[in-house]
Every structure is written in structure tokens, then in C-alpha cells.
N, C-alpha and C positions, 0 to 999 in steps of 0.2 A: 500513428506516428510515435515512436520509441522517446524515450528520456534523451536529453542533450549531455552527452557526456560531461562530469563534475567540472570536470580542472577545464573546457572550456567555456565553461558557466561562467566561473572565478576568472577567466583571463589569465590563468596561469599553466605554466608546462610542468611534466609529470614529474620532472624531477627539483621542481619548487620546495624551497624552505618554508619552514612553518611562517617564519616573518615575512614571508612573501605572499603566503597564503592569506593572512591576516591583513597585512596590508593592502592588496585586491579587495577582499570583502569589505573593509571597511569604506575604502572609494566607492563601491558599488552603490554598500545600503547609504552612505549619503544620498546617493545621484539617485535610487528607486525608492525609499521610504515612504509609504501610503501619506505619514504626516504631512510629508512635502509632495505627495504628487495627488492631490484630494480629487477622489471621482476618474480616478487612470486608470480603469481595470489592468491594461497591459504595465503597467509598474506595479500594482500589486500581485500578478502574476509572478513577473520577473523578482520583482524582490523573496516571495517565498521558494524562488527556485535558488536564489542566492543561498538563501540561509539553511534550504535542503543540503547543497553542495558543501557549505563550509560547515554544518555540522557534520558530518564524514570525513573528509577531507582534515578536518583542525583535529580530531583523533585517528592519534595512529594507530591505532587496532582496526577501529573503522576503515580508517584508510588502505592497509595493507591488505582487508579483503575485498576493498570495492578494487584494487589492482590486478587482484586476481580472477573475480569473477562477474567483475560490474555490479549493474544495478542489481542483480538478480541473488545476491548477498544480504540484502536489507528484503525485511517485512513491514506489513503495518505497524507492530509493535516499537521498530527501531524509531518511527517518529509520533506516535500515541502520544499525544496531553503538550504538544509542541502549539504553542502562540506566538503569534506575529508577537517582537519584543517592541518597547515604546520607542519613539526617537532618543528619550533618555536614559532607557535601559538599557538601549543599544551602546553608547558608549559609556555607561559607567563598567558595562565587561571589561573595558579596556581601559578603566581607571580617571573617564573624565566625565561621570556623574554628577558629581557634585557639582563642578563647575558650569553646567548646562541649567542645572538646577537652581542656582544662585542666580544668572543672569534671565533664564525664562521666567521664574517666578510662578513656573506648572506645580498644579497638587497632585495627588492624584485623582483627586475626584473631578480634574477636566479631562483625564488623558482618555482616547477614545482607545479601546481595546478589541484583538481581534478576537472573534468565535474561537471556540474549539474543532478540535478535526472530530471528526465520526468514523465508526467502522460499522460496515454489516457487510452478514457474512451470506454469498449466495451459493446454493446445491445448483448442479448442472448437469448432463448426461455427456458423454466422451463423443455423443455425435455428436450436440450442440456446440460442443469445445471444438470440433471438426470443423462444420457450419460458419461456426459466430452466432450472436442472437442476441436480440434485442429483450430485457426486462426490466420491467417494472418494479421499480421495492418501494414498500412506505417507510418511510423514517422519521421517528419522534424528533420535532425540534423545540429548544424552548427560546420564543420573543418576547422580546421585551415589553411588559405589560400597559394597554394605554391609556391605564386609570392615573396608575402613579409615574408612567413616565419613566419604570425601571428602579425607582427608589427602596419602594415596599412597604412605605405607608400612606395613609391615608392623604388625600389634598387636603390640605391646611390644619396637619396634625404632624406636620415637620418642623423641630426646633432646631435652632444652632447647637452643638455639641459644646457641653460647658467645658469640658478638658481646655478644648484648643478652642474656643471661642471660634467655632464656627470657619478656621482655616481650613482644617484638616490636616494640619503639621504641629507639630512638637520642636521647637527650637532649642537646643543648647550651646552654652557658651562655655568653653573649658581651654584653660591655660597647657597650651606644650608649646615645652623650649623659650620661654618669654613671649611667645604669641597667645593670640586668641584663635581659638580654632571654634568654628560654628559649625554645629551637626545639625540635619533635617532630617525628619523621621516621621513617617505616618502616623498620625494619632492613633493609642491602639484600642479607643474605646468607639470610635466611629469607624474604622477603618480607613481613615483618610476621606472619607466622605464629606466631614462638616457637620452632617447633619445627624439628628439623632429622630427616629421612629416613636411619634407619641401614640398612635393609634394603627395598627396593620392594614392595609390594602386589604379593603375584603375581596378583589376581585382576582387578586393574585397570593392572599391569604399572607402578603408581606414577604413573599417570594420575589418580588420585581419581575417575574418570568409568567409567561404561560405555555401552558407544553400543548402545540397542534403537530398534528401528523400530515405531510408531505409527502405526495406521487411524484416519483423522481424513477425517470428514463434510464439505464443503462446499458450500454451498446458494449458486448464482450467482443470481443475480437477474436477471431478463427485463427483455431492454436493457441491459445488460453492455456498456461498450465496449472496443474493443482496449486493450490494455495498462493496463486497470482495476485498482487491486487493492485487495484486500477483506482485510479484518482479521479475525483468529479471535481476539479474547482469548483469554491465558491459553495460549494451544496451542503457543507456545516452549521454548525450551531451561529446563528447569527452575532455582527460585532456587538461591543457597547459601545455607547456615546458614537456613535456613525463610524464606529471600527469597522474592517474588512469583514467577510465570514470568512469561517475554516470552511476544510475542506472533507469532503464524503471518500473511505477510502473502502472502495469494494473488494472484498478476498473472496475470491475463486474460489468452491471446493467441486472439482470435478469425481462424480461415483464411477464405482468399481463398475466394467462392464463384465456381463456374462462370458463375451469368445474372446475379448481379449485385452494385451495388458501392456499398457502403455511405458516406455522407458526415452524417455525425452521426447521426441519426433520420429520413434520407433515405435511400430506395434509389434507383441506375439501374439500368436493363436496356437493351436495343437486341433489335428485332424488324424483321424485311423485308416490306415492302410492294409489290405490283406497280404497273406504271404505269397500270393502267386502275382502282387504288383512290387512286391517288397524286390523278388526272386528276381519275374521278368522285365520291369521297368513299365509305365503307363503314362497315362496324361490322366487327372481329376481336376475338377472344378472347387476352388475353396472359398469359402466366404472373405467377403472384406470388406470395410467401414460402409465402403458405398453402394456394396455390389457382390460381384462374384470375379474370378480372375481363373485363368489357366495355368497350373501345375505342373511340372512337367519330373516324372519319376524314374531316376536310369534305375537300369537294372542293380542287382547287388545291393540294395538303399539297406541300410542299418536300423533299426529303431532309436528312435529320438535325436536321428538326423536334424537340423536347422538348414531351412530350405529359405532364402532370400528375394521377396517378388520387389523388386527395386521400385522406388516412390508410389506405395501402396501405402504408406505407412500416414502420419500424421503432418497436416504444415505448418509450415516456419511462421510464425509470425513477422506479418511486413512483406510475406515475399510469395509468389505462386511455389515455389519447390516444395516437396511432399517429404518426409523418409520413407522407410523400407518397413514391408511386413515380413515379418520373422514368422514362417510356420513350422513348427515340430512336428514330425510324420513320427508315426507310434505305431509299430508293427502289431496287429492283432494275432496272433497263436489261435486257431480253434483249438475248440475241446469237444471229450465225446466223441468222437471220430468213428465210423461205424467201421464195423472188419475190412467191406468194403475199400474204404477209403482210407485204412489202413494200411492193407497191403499196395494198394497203390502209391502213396506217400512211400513205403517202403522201398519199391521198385523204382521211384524215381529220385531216390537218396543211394543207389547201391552203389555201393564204393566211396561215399564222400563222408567227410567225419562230421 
């Protein structure tokens, strides 16, 4: 099943203003936000599809080529190192941070964070790509450790962080315009955490992580093309504090075959013709992805002809329709010719240039 087109992700039409655009997303990620929907896989689905669509969609570069040629514009790198943003990160983008901040009274060291996405990358054969096919990959992940509980040191070698006495915020007070303005800032000696490491997690070496390797299913889909890549929900780097996970993003590289050579849902091949089928016209047999097929040669064929065997070629993704194989017919010339067959070629050239 293909991606849902952006703008009717967002609930907007294609020729929406950017404050239109923004105004939708933001309705959205209230009504889906993992914070507010705890344990919904289908709203944390929904919400990172949100925030796929309006990071495209809210750049107009982005945007004017997903107009042009859809999804198939974007790679995995265009969303690489992309995390679900917090309930309160989400709206300080839009300048009402602070104020969420002040009445929630969250640190950071409670906000629960999503995984990171993953990429691996898999080799495949142009039949397989034909086919579809199910594979296997291992992928390192790293969970959160359950000596320390993700901290990274040792049990009961944890102190309050003397900066900020164990909040994990740094408050200031500063005069503008005759008010008092209050800033909140992560401490930057604990990292917002609170807590400060007296002795390291031997079992995570004060990493909070431990890295296991994961057998994880990938079903390609028939018609695959080079450097495709397919999304695993969920199959990333695990959350913190009972955050979402990211997501596994598979890139396709489909190899070069030997007969032939792929140009979207077209194949070419090249096969050798002699000069008395070139001359008189024939029927030959030519290879193709699945088999073999019948040819059929008029007379007078030129070399390096393009002969068209209609839905021989590669399929659509999504759909049973095939395209076209493209065969080049390449006149062989013998050589060496005995007298013989000489004089003969000559007698049946006489008179012609």
C-alpha cells in the first residue's frame, strides 16, 4: 500500500497557504501527540505521518518538488536523525514554549523521547525486484540498560546535581521594559537530568544503553526500484522514558543484470541477427526476465533497430500491468568469406549499391 498523499495527511488543498498549512498541523499534532494518546500505536503512527507531510509541505523547496514528482523526490537522508518533537517542543516552534513550560512545570529529565530512525541498506537481484521477496537483516539496536534504568550510573551512586540542586533547570530573572521576564534553561552541567553520575554503570560502562542485534522480516515489494526505501514502523532505536520508537528505513539497491537494463518499468536487451534474417525477415526466440518470447523480424531490419515486445518489461508497483521490453537487433556482418561465398554474395548484390 503506497504513501497517503501529503496535503491530504494535513487536511489541506494543494493550493493552501503556508498559514494554512501550519494551522492544520498544528490542530492535528494536538488531537495525535503520543504525550496525549499513551499506548495508541495508531496515533503515533498517524502523528509521525503528520509531521512527515508538514516537514515537506512547510518548505517550499521541499514542497515544489513533492508537486512535481511525489513521494518519489525524497530519500531516506531527507528524514535521517528526524525525532518525534516533545508536547513542548512542538509548540515552542510556534513560539508558545515557554508558556507550556511555566504551567506544566516538565524538565527535561521527565519528557519521554522518541528512538531515532535507522537506515540499512539491502543488495537485491532485478529478478527478486520482479518477484518481490521477503528478507531477513539484523540491525544493531541500542536499549535502555536495566541495571541503571538508562541513567548510567551505578544504583545508589546517583547525587543531585549541585548547579541546579537536583531540578535540572537554571532559572533567571531579568528586567525588560519594566517587567520581569523569567527564562528556563536545562542545566548545562547535568544536562537537564538532575542528577549527577558518582560511579558508572558497569554493566552499561555508563552508557545507559546496551547495544543487542535484532532479526527483523522485510517484505520488498515486486517492482522495487534502485534506491527505494521502505519504512518498518516502530523497528528503530528504541524510546526513552516510554517514548515511541523510530523507525527502520530499508534502501533498495537493486544489481546490474547481465541481458538487461532497466529504465523505470522498461527493460532493454540486445540480441544478434544474421544478414539473411536482417535481408529476409524471420521469427527468433529472445530471452526475457521470465522466460523466453517470440520475435518477429520484417524484412529490410537495419542494425540496432529497437524492437518493442509490449508488457514483457518490469511491474508497476501496486498494480498487475507489466512495461515493455526493448530489444536491439545488431546485424552481424560475417568475415572471412570463402571465394566461394564470395562470388555468391556478389551475384546476389548485382546491380544494388
Amino acid at each position: 500500500m503506497g504513501k497517503q498523499d501529503y496535503y491530504e495527511t494535513l487536511g489541506v488543498r494543494r493550493d493552501a497557504s503556508q498559514d494554512d498549512i501550519k494551522k492544520s498541523y498544528r490542530q492535528l499534532a494536538r488531537k495525535y501527540h503520543p504525550d496525549l494518546n499513551k499506548g495508541s500505536k495508531e496515533a503515533e503512527e498517524h502523528f509521525k505521518e503528520i509531521n512527515e507531510a508538514y516537514r515537506v509541505l512547510s518548505d517550499p523547496q521541499k514542497k515544489a518538488e513533492y508537486d512535481q514528482v511525489g513521494h518519489a523526490a525524497f530519500t531516506p537522508e531527507d528524514f535521517a536523525g528526524y525525532k518525534t518533537p516533545g508536547y513542548d517542543d512542538l509548540f515552542r516552534d510556534f513560539g508558545l514554549g515557554d508558556i507550556f513550560d511555566v504551567f506544566s512545570g516538565r524538565r527535561e529529565s521527565a519528557r519521554s523521547r522518541a528512538g531515532a530512525d535507522l537506515r540499512y541498506d539491502i543488495s537485491i537481484s532485478l529478478t527478486d525486484a520482479f518477484y518481490g521477496i521477503k528478507n531477513t537483516v539484523e540491525v544493531p539496536h541500542d536499549y535502555e540498560c536495566m541495571t541503571c534504568h538508562g541513567t548510567g550510573g551505578q544504583p545508589g551512586f546517583m547525587r543531585d546535581c549541585p548547579t541546579c540542586r537536583g531540578t535540572g533547570e537554571l532559572r533567571r530573572v531579568q528586567q525588560s521594559g519594566g517587567q520581569q521576564v523569567m527564562t528556563i534553561a536545562p542545566c548545562p552541567d547535568c544536562g537537564g537530568r538532575g542528577k549527577i553520575i558518582g560511579k558508572p554503570c558497569e554493566t552499561c560502562q555508563g552508557r545507559g544503553m546496551i547495544r543487542k542485534t535484532r532479526r527483523i522480516e522485510v517484505s520488498i515489494p515486486r517492482g522495487v526500484r534502485d534506491g527505494q526505501f521502505l519504512r518498518i514502523a516502530g523497528e528503530g532505536e528504541p524510546g526513552m522514558k516510554q517514548g515511541p520508537p523510530g523507525d527502520l528505513y530499508a534502501v533498495v539497491h537493486v544489481t546490474e543484470h547481465p541481458s538487461f537494463e532497466r529504465h523505470g518499468v522498461d527493460l532493454q536487451s540486445r540480441t544478434n541477427i544474421g544478414l539473411r534474417t536482417a535481408l529476409l525477415g524471420g521469427e527468433m526466440t529472445v530471452p526475457t526476465l521470465t522466460g523466453t518470447a517470440l520475435l518477429t523480424i520484417p524484412p529490410g531490419t537495419q542494425s540496432h533497430t529497437l524492437f518493442r515486445l509490449r508488457g514483457q518489461g518490469m511491474p508497476y508497483m501496486g498494480s498487475d500491468r507489466r512495461g515493455d521490453l526493448l530489444v536491439k537487433v545488431v546485424v552481424t556482418i560475417p568475415k572471412n568469406l570463402t571465394k566461394v561465398q564470395k562470388e555468391m554474395v556478389d551475384g546476389a548484390f548485382s546491380g544494388l549499391t
